[in-house]
DSSP file (Angstrom, degrees, kcal/mol; ACC not computed):
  #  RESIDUE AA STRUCTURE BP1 BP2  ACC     N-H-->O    O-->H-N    N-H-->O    O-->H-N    TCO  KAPPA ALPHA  PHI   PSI    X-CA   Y-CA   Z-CA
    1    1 A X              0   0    0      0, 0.0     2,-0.4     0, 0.0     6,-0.0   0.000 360.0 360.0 360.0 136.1    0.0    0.0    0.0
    2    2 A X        -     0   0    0      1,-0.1     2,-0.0     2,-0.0     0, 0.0  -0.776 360.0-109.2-108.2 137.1    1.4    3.3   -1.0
    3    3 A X    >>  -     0   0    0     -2,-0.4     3,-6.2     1,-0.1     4,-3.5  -0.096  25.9-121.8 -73.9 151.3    1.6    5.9    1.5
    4    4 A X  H 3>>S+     0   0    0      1,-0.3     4,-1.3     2,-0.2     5,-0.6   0.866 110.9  64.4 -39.4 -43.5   -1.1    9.1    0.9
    5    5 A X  H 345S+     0   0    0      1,-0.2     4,-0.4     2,-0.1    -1,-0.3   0.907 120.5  26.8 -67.9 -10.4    1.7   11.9    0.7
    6    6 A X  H <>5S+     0   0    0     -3,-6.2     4,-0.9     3,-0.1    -1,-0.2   0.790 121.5  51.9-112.4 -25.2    2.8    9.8   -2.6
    7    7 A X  H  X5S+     0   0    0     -4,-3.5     4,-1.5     2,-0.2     5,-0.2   0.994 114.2  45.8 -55.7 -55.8   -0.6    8.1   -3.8
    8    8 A X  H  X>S+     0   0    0     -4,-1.3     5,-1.3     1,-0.2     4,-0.9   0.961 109.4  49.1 -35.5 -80.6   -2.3   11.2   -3.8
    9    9 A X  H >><S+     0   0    0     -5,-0.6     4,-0.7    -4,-0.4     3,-0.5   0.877 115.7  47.4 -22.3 -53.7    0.4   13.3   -5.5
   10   10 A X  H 3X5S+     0   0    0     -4,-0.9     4,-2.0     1,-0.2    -1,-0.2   0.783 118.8  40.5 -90.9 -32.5    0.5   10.3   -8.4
   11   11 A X  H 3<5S+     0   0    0     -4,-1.5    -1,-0.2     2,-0.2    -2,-0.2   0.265 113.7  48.7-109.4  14.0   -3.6   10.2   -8.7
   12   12 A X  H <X5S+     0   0    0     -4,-0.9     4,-2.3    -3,-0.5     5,-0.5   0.308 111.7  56.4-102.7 -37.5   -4.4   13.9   -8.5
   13   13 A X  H  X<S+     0   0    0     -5,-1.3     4,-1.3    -4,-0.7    -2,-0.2   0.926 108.8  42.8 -42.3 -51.7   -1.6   13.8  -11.1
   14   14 A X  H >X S+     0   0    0     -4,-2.0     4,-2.7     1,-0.2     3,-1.0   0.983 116.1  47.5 -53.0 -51.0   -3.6   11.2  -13.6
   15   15 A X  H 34 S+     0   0    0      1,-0.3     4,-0.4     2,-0.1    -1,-0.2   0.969 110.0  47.0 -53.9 -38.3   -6.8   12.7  -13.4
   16   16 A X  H 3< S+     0   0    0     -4,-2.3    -1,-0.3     1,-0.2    -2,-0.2   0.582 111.2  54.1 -82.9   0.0   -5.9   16.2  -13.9
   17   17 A X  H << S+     0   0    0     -4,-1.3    -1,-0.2    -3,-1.0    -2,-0.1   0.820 108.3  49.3 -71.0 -55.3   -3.7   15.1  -17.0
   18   18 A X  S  < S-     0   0    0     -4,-2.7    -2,-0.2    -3,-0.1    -1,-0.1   0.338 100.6-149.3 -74.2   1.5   -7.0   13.2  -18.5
   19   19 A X        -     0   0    0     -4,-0.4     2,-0.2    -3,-0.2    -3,-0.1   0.694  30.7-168.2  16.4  99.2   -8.8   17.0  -17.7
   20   20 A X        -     0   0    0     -5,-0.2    -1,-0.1     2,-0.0     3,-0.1  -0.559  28.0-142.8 -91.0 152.2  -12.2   14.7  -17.0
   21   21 A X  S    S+     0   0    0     -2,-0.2    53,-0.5     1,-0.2     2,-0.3   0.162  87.4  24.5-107.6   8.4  -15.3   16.2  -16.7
   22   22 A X  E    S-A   73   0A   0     51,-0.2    51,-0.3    32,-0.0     2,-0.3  -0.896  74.2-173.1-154.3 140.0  -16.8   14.1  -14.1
   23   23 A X  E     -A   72   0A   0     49,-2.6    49,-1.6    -2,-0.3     2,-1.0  -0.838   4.8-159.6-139.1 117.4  -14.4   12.1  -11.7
   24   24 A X        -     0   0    0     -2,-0.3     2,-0.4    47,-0.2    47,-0.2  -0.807   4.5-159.0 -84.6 111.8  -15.2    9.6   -9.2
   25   25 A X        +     0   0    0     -2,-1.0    45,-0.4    45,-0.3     2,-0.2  -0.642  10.6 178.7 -88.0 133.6  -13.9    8.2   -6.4
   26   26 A X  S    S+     0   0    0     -2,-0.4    43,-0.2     1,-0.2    88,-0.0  -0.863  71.4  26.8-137.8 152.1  -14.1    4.9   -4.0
   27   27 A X  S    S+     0   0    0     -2,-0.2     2,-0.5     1,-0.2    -1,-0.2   0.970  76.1 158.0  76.8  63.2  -12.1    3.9   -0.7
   28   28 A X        -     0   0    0     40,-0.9    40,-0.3    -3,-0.2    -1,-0.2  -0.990  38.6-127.0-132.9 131.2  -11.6    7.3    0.0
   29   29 A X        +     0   0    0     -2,-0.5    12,-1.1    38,-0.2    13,-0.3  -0.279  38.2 158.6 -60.8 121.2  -10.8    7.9    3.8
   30   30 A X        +     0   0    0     36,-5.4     2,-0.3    -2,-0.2    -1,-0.1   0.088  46.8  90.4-160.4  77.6  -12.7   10.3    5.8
   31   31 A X        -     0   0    0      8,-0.1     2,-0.5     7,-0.1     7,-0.2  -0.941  63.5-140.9-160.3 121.7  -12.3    9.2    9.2
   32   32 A X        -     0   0    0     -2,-0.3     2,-0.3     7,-0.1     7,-0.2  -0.717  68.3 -11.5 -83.6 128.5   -9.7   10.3   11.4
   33   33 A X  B   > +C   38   0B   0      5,-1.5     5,-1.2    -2,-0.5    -2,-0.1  -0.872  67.4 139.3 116.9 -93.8   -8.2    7.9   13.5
   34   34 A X  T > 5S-     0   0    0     -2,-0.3     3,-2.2     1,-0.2    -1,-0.1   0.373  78.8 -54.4  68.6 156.2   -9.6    4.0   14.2
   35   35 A X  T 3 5S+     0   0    0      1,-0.3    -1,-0.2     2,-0.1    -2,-0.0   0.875 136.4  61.6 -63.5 -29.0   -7.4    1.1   14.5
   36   36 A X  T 3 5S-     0   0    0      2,-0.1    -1,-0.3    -3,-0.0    -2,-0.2   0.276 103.9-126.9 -77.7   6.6   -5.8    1.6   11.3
   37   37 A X  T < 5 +     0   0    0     -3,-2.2     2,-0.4     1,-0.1    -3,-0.2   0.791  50.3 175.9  52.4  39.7   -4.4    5.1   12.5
   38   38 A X  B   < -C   33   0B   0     -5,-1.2    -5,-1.5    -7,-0.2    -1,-0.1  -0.922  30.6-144.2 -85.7 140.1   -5.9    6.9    9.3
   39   39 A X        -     0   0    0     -2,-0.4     2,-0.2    -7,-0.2    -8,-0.1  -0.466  18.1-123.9 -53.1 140.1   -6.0   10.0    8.3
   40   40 A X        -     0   0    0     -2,-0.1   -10,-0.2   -10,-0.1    -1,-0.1  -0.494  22.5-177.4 -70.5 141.5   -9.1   11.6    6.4
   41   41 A X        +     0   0    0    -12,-1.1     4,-0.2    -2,-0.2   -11,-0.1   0.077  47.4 106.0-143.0  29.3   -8.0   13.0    3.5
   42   42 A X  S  > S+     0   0    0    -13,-0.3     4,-3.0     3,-0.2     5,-0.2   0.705  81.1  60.8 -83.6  -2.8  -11.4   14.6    2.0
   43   43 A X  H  > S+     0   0    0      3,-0.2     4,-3.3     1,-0.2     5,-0.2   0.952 106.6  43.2 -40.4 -62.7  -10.2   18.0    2.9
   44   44 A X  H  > S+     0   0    0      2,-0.2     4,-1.2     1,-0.2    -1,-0.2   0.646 113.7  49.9 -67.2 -12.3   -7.0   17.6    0.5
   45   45 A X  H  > S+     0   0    0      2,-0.2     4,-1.4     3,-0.2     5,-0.3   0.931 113.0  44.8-108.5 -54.4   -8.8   16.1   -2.3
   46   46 A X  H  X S+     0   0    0     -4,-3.0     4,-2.4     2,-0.2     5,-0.4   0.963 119.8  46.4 -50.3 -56.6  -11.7   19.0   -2.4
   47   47 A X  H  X S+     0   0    0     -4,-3.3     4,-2.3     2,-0.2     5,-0.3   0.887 114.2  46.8 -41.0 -56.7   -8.8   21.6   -1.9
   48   48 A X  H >X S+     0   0    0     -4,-1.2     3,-3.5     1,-0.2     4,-0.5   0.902 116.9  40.0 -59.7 -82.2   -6.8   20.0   -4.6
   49   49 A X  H >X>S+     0   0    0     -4,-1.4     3,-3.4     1,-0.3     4,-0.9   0.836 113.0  55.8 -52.1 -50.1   -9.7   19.6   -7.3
   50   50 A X  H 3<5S+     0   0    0     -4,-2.4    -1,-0.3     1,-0.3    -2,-0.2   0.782 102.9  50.4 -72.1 -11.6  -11.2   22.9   -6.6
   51   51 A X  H <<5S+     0   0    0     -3,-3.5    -1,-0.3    -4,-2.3    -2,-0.2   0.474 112.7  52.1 -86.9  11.4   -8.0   24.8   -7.2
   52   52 A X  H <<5S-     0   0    0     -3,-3.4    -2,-0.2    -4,-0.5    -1,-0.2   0.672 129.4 -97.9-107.2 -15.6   -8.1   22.6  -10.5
   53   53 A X  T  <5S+     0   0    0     -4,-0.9    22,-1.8     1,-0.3    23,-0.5   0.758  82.2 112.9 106.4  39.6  -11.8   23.8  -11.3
   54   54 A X  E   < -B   74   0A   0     -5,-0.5    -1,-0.3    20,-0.3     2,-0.2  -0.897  45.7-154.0-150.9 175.1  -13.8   21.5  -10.3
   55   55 A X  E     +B   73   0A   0     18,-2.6    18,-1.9    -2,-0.3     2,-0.2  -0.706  32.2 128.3-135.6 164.7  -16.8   20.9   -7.3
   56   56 A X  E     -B   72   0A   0     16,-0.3     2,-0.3    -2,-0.2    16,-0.2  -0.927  32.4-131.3 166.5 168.8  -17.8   18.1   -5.9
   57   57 A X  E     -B   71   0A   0     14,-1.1    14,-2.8    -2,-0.2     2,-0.2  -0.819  12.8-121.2-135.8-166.3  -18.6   15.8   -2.5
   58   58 A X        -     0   0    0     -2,-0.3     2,-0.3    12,-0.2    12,-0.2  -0.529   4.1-151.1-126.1-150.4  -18.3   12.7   -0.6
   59   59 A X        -     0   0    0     10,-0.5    10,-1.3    -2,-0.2     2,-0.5  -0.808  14.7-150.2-178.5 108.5  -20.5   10.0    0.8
   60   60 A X  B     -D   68   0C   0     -2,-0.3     2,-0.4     8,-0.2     8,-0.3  -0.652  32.2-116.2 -84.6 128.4  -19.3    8.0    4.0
   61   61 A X        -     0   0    0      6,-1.2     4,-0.5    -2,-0.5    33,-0.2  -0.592  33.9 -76.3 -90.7 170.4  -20.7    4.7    3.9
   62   62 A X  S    S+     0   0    0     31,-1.1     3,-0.3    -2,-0.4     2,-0.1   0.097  91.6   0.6 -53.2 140.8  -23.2    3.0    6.5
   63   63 A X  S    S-     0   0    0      1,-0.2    30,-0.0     3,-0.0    -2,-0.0  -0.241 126.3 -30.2  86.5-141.0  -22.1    1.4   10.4
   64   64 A X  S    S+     0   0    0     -2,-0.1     2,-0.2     2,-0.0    -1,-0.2   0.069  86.1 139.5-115.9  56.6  -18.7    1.9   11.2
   65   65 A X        -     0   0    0     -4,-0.5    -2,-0.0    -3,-0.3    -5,-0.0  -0.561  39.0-157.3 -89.3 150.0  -17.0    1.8    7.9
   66   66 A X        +     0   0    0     -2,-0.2   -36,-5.4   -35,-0.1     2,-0.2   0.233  69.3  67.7-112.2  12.0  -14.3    4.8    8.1
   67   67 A X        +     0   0    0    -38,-0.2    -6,-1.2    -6,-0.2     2,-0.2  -0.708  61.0 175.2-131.9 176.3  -14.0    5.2    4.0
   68   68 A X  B     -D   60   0C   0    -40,-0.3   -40,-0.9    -8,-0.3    -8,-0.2  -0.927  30.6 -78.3-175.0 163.0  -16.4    6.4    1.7
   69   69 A X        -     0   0    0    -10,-1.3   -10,-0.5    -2,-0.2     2,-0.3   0.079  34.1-158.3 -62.8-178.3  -17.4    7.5   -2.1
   70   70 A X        -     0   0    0    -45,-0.4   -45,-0.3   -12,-0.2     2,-0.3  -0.901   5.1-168.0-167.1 130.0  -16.4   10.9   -3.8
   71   71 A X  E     - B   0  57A   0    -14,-2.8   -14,-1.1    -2,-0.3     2,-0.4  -0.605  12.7-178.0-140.4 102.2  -18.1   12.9   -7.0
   72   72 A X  E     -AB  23  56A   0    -49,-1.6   -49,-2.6    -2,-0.3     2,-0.3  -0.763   8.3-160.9-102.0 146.3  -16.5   15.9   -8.9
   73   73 A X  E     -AB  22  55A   0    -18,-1.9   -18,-2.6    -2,-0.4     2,-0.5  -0.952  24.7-119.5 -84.3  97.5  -17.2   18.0  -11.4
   74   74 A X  E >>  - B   0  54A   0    -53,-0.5     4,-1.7    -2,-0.3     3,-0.6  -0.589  26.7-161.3 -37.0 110.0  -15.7   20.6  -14.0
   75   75 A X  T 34 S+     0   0    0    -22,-1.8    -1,-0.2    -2,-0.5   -21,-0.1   0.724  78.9  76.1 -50.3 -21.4  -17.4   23.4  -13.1
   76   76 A X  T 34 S+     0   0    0    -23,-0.5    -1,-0.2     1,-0.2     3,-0.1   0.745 119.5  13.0 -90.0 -10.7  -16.7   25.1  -16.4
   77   77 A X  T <4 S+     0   0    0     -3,-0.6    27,-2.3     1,-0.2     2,-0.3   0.400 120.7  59.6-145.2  44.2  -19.5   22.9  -18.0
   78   78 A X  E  <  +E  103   0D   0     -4,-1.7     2,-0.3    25,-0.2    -1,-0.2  -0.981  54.1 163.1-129.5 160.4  -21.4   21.2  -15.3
   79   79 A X  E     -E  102   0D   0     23,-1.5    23,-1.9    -2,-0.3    -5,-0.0  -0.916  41.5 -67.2-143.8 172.2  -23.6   22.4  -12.2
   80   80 A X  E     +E  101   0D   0     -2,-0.3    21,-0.2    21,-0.3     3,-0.1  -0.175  29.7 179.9 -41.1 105.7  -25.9   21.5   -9.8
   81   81 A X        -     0   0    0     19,-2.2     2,-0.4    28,-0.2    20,-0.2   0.303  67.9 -24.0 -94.7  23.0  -29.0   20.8  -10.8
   82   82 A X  S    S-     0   0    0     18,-0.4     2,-0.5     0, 0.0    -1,-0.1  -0.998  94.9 -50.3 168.2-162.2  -30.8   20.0   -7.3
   83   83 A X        -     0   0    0     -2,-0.4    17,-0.2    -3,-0.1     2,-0.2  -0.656  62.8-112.1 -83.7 115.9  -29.5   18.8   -3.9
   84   84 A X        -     0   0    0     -2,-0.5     2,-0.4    15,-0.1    15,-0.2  -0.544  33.3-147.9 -61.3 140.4  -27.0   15.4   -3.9
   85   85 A X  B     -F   98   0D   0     13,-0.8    13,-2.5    -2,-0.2     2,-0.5  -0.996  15.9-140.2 -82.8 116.9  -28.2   12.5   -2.5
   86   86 A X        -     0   0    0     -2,-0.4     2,-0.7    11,-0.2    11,-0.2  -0.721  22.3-165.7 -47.8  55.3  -26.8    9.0   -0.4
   87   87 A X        -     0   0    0     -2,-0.5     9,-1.0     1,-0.1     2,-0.3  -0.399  12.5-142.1 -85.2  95.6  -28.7    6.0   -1.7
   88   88 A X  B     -H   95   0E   0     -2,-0.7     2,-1.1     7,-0.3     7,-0.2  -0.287  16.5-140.4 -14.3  94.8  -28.2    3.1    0.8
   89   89 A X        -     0   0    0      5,-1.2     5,-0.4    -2,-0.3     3,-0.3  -0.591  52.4 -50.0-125.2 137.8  -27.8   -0.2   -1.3
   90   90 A X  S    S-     0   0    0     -2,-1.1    -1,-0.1     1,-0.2     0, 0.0  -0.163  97.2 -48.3  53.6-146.5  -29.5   -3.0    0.2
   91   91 A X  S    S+     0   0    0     -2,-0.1    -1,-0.2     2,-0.0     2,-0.1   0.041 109.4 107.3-104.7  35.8  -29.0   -3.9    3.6
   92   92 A X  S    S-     0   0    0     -3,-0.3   -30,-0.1     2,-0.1    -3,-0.1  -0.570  83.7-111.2 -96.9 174.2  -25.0   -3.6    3.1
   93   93 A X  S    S+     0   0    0     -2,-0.1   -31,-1.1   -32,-0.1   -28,-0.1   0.685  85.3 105.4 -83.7  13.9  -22.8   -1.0    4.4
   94   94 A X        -     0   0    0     -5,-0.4    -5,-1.2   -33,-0.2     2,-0.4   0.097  47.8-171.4 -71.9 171.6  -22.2    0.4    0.7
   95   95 A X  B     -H   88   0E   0     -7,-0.2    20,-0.7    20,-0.2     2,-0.3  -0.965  13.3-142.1-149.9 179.2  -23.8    3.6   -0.6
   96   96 A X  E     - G   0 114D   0     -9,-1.0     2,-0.3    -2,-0.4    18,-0.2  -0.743  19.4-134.7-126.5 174.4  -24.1    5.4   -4.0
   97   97 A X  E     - G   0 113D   0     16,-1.1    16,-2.2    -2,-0.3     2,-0.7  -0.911  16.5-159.7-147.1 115.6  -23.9    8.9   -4.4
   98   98 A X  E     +FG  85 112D   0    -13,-2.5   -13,-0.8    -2,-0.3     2,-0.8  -0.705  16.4 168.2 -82.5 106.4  -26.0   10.9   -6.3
   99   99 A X  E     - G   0 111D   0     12,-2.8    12,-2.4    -2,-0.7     2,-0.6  -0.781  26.6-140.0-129.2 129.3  -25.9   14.3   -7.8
  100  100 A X  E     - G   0 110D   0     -2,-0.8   -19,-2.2    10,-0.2     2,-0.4  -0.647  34.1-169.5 -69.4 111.5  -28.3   15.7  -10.5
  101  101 A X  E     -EG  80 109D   0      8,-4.1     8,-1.5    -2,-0.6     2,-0.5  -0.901  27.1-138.3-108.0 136.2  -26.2   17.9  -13.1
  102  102 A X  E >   -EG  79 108D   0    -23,-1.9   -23,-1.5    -2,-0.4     3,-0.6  -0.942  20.1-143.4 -52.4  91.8  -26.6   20.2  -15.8
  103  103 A X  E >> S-EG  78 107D   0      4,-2.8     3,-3.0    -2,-0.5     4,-2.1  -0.587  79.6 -28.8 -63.9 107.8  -24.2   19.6  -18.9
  104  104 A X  T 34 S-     0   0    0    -27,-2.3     2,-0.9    -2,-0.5    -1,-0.3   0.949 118.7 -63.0  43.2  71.1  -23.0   23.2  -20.6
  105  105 A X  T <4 S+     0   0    0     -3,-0.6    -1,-0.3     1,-0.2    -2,-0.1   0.287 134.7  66.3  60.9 -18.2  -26.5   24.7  -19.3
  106  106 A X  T <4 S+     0   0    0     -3,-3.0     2,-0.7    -2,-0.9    -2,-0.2   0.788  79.8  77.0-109.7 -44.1  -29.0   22.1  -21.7
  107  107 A X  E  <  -G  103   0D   0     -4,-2.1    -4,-2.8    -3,-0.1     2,-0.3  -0.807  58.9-157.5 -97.1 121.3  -28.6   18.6  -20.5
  108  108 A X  E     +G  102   0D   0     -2,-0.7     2,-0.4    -6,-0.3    -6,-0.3  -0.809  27.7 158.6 -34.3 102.5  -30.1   17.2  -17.4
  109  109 A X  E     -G  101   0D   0     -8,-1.5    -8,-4.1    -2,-0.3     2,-0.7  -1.000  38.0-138.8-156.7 120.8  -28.1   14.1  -16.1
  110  110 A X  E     -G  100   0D   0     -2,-0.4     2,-0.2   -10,-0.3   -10,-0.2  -0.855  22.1-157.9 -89.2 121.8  -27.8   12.2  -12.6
  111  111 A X  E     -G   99   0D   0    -12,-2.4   -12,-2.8    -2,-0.7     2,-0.4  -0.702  11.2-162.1 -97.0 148.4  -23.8   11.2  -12.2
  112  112 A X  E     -G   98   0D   0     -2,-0.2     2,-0.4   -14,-0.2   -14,-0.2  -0.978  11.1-169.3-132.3 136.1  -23.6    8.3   -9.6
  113  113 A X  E     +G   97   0D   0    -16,-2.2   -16,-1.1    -2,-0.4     2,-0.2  -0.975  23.1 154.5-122.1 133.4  -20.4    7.4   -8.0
  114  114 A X  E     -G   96   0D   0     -2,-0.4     2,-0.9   -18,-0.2   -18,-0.2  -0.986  41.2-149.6-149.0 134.7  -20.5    4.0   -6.0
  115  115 A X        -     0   0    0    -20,-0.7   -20,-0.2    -2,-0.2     3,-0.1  -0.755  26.1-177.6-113.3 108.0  -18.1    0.9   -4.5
  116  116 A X        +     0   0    0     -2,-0.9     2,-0.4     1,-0.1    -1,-0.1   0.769  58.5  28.7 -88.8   4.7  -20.6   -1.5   -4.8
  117  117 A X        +     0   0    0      2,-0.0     2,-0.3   -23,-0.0    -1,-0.1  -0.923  61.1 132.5-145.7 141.4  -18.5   -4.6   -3.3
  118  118 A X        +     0   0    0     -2,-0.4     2,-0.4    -3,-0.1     9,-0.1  -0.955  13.4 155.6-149.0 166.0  -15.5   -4.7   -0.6
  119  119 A X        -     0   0    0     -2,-0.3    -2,-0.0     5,-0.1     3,-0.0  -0.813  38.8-138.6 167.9 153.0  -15.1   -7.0    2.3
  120  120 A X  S    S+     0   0    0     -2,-0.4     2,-0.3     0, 0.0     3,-0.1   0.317  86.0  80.1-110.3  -4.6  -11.7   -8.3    4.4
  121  121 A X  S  > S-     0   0    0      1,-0.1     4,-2.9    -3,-0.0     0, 0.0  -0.899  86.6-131.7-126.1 167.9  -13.3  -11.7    4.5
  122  122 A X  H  > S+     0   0    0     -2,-0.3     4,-3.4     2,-0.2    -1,-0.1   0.884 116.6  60.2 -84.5 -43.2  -13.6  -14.6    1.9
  123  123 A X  H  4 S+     0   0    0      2,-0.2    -1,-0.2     1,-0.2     4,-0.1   0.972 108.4  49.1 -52.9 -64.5  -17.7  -14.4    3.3
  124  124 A X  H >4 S+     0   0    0      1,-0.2     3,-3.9     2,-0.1    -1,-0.2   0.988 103.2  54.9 -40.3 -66.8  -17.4  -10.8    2.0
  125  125 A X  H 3< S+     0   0    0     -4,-2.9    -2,-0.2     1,-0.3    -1,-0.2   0.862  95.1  60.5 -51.1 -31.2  -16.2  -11.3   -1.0
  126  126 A X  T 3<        0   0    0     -4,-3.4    -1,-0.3     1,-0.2    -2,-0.1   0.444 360.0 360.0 -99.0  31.2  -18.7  -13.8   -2.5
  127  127 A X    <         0   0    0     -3,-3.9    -1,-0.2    -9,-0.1    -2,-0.1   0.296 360.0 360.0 -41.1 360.0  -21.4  -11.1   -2.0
């Protein structure tokens, strides 16, 4: 596992290379502390995209999962178009995140970012 001051660095690098107009994100910490002594790091990743142009949130998922979803945005041609939403799915802890967008002012579009399977056991995994 590579530590954040060098993961980060190396995956802000790719996206902002590919200049995307939507970017998502899974696994993304944002819970300080735990047995695993992590850091949150959605602070650095909205700083970082918004000085690049682009808006966006996260989504923690359900119980006491410490990691979470992410969805960004160009700003220079999408925006809001209503209030984001957490979808729960099924009775797992996983979540989607929804946000309704507006493409260069005309198109209407919901962008979804979700990690719809993870698990540290074998039992997880054949979800």
């Amino acid at each position: 596992v590579l530590e954040w001051q060098r993961r980060w660095p190396m995956l802000r690098s790719m996206v902002l290379d590919l200049e995307p107009d939507l970017v998502g994100l899974q696994e993304v910490d944002l819970v300080q502390g735990g047995p695993e002594k992590l850091s949150a790091h959605d602070r650095q990743i909205c700083r970082d995209l918004a000085s690049a142009g682009y808006e966006g949130g996260f989504a923690r998922k359900c119980g006491r999962a410490c990691d979470g979803v992410a969805l960004f945005w160009r700003s220079s041609r999408l925006r809001s178009a209503g209030v984001a939403e957490t979808w729960r799915l099924g009775r797992t802890i996983h979540v989607a995140l929804a946000q309704p967008l507006l493409l260069d002012g005309w198109w209407r579009f919901t962008a979804v970012a979700t990690h719809l399977k993870a698990g540290l056991t074998e039992e997880a995994e054949a979800v």
